[in-house]
N, C-alpha and C positions, 0 to 999 in steps of 0.2 A: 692670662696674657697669651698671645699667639706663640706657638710653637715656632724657633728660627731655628737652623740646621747650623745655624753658623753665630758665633758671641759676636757680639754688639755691644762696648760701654755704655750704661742711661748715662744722661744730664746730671749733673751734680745739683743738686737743690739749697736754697739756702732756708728757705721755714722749717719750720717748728709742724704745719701743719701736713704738704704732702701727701693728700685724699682727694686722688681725684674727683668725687661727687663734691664735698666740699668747695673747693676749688674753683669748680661746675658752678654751685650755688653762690659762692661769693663774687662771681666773675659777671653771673646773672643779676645780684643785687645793684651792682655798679654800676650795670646798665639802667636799670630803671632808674636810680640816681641821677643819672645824667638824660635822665629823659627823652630815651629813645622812644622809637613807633615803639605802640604794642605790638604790631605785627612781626617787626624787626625783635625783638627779645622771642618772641613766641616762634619765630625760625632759627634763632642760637640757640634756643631751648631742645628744641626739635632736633638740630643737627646735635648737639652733643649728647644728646640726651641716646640717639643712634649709636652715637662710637662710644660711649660709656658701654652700652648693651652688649657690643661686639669685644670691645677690648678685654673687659672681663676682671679688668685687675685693679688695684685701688691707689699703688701710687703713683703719684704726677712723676716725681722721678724718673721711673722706670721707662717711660713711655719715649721709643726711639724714632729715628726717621724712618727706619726698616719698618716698623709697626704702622706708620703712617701711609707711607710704600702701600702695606698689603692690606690694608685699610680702604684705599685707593682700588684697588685692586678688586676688593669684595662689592664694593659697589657697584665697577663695573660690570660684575660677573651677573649679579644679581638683577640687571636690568636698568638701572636708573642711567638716565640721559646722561648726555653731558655738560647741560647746563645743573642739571643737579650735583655731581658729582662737582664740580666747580666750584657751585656754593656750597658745600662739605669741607672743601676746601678753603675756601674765606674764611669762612666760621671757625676751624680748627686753628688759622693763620691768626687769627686776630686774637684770638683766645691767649695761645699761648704766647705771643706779644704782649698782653697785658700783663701776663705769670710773670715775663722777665721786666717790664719794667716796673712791677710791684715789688720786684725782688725776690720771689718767689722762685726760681727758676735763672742760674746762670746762663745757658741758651736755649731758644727754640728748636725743637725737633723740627719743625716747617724753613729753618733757615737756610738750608741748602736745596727743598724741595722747588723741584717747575710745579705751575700748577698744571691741571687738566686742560688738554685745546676743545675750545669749543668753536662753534661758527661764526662768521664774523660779520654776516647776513644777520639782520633781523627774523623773526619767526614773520610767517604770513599775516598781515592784516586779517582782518574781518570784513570779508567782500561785501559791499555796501548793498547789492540787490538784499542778501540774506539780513541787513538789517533793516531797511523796506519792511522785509515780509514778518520779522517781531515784534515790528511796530504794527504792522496791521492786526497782529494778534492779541495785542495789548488793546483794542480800540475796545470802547465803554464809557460811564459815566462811574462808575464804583471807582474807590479810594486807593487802589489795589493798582487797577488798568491806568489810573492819571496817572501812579508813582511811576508805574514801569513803565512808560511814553516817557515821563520825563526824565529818568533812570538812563536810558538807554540814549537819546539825545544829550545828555549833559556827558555822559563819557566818549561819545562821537566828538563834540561839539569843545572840548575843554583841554583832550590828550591828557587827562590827570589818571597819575595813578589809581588803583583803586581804592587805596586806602586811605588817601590822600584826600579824596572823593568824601569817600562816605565821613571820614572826619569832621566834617563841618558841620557847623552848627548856623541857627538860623540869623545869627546875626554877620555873619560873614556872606552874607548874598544880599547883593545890592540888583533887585530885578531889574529895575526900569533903566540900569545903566547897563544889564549884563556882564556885571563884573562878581566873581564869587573869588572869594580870599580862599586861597588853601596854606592852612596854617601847621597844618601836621604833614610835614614832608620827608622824603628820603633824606635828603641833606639837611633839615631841620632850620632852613630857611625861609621864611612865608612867600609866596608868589600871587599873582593875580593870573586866574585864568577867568575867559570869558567866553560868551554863552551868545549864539547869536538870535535874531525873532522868532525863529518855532520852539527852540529849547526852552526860551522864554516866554512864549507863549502858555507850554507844557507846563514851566514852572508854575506860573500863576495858575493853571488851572488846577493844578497839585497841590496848593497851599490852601486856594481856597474851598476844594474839597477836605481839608485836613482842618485846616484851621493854622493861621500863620504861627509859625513856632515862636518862642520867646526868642533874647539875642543868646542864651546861651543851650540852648533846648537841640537837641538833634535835626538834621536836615532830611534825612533819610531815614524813615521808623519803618517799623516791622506791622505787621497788617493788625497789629493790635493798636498802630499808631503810640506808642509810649515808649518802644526801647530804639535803641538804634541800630537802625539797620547793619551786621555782618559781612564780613568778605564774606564767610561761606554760604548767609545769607543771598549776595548776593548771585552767589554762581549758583543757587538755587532756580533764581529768578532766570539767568542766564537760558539754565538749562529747561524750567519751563516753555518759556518763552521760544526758544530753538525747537523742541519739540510740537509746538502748538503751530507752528509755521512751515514742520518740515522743513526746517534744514540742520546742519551739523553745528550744535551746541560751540558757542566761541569763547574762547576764555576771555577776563574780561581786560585784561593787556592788549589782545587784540583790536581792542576803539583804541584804544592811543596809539598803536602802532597804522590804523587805516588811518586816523585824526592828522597824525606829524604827518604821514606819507601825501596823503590828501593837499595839508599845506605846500608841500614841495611841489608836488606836481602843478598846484595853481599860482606858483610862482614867487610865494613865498621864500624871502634869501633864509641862509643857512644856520647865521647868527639871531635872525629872532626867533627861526624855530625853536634854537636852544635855550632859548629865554624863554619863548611859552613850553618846552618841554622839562624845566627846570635838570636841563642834562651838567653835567659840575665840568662835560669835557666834552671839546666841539668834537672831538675826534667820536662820540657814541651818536649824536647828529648825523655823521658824515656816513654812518654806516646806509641811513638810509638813502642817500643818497645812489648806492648801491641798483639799486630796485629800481629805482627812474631811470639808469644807464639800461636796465633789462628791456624795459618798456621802449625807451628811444629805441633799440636794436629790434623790439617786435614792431613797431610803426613804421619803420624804416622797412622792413623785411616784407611788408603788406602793401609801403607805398614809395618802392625804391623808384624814383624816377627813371633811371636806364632802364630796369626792366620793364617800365609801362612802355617806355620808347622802343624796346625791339621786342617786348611782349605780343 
């Protein structure tokens, strides 16, 4: 456990067991239980699996706010963002909220902590010229060039996560309607995103290079066509594709942040964005909003009418 210069009471515990890895592992089982993303367990996993490393010590008890504090602290020393360090924070918060309502734990270390500030801005889109130029990289007839054409228009074209995304299977895509069911979501609510004529188009030409999946067969396979396509898989593709077009590899959150910003700007209201962005709070909608107020002020600054008139 971290060296403090100064005592600090632990938490009073009330189990039998008290082992932080434990703990860890029992707190991970529950998840999958309750059937979370895989992605979502494989980022709890991740983040505790970090402060296990660092903490160094084995009982849950002992573990203070002070330790969290400087926990806090090592991450930031160490480089990681502030949206990471935030979700360090989630993850540590949620955790040991469960410890206390398992009974496991009289209070949380995390119940007096702020979390870390982070920006209240969106990250940048993916400027649409540089995905033009993936898509032209991607042109061909091979099974590989149709996926990534239609890979890369369905996460323009849908603002779906990307796990979200690659989730689906083939009976959740209705082409000829444009409607793809995302059944595995952040919120664990099913939504309807939709896919307009070129993503569709793509799509049919992807299938029928592949061979149409069953209804419960993967949507998105791997160039062996049999497994299903990976997040990291996918940022593979990302970053082929970025490189073979010469520009700066995008992650792949960035289609859904050009996708939602896209809809705003062409005038789509605020409330359905949030329903095609399946956001749980208008208030993460409204952020984007933000970035149209920037654009209004550079339009305005280009095409001030007073200054054309004494210009």
């Amino acid at each position: 456990m971290p060296v403090s210069s100064f005592s600090e009471q632990p938490l009073c515990i009330v189990s039998t067991n008290g082992t932080l890895p434990l703990d860890v592992e029992a707190y991970l089982t529950d998840c999958q239980i309750r059937n979370l993303a895989r992605r979502t367990v494989a980022i709890y996993r991740h983040q505790l699996d970090a402060f296990l490393s660092w903490y160094g010590a084995h009982d849950t008890s002992a573990v203070t706010p002070r330790d969290v504090r400087r926990y806090m602290l090592h991450l930031q020393a160490s480089g990681h963002n502030p949206g990471g360090q935030h979700q360090a924070y989630r993850v540590l918060r949620t955790f040991f909220r469960w410890l206390v309502a398992e009974g496991d734990l009289a209070e949380s270390p995390m119940k007096r902590l702020q979390a870390p500030q982070v920006r209240g801005d969106p990250l940048d889109p993916v400027p649409l010229p540089d995905v033009a130029a993936m898509l032209k990289a991607c042109e061909g007839r091979g099974l590989l060039a149709l996926r990534d054409t239609a890979l890369l228009l369905a996460l323009l074209d849908t603002a779906a996560r990307a796990t979200e995304l690659l989730s689906a299977d083939g009976g959740d895509l209705d082409v000829q309607a444009g409607v793809l069911m995302l059944r595995v979501t952040k919120n664990g609510k099913a939504r309807a995103a939709f896919l307009g004529a070129r993503a569709r188009r793509a799509l049919l030409r992807y299938l029928r290079a592949r061979g149409n999946p069953g209804p419960a067969a993967p949507l998105w396979v791997t160039d062996k066509a049999t497994t299903r396509l990976t997040y990291w898989g996918l940022r593979q593709v990302l970053r082929r594709r970025a490189e073979q077009a010469g520009v700066p590899a995008p992650s792949a959150h960035s289609f859904r942040r050009a996708s939602l910003l896209a809809l705003l700007r062409d005038g789509a209201d605020v409330f359905s964005v949030q329903k095609l962005a399946g956001h749980a709070d208008l208030a993460t909608t409204r952020r984007y909003l933000k970035l149209l107020q920037s654009d209004l002020a550079a339009t305005h600054k280009a095409h001030s009418p007073a200054d054309k008139l004494l210009g």
